[in-house]
N, C-alpha and C positions, 0 to 999 in steps of 0.2 A: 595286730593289724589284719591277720590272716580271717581274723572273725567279723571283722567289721565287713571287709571285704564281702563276706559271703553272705553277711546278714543282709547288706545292702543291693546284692545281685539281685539283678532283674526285680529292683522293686526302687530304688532312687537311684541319678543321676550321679558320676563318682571321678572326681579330675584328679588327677595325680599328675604336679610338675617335678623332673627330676634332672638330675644332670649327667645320671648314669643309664647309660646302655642296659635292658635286657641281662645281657651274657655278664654285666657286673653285682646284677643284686644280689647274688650270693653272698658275695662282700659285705653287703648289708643286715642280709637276713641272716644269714650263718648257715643255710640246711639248703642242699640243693632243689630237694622234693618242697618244701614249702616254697622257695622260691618261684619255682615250675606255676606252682599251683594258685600264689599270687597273679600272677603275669596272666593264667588263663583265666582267672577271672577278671580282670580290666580288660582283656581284651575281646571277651565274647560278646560279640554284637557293639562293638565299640569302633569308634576311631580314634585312630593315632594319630596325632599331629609331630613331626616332626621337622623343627625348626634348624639343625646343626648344631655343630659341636661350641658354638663361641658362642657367650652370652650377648645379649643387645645389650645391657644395663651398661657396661664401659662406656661406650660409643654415646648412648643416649645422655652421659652425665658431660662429657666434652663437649657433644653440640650443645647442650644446656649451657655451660660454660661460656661457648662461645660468643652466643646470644646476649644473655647476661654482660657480658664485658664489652659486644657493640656496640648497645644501647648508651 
């Protein structure tokens, strides 16, 4: 991941949706210094969007539901 990443710097567009914090992809990567080094590359000259800790997809499938069962 660490290569794509860098291959793809400042030369294509690159979204990464996650549901972990920063301070958790250690967890994921396993090496703190590669983790470091993912993170500054998505984030140089990027934006972050963040939406909060609860997903929409719940919410979104009940009002579906709701609609669905009005009709």
């Amino acid at each position: 991941m660490f290569q794509t990443f860098t291959e793809r710097e400042e030369r294509r567009a690159t979204a990464v949706a996650t549901n972990s914090p920063f301070a958790e992809w250690e967890k994921t990567f396993g090496d703190r210094r590669l983790c470091a080094a993912i993170a500054d590359r998505l984030t140089f000259r990027g934006t972050l969007l963040q939406t909060g800790t609860e997903s929409f997809r719940p919410q979104a499938t009940c009002d579906k539901r709701e609609t669905t069962h009005a009709e």
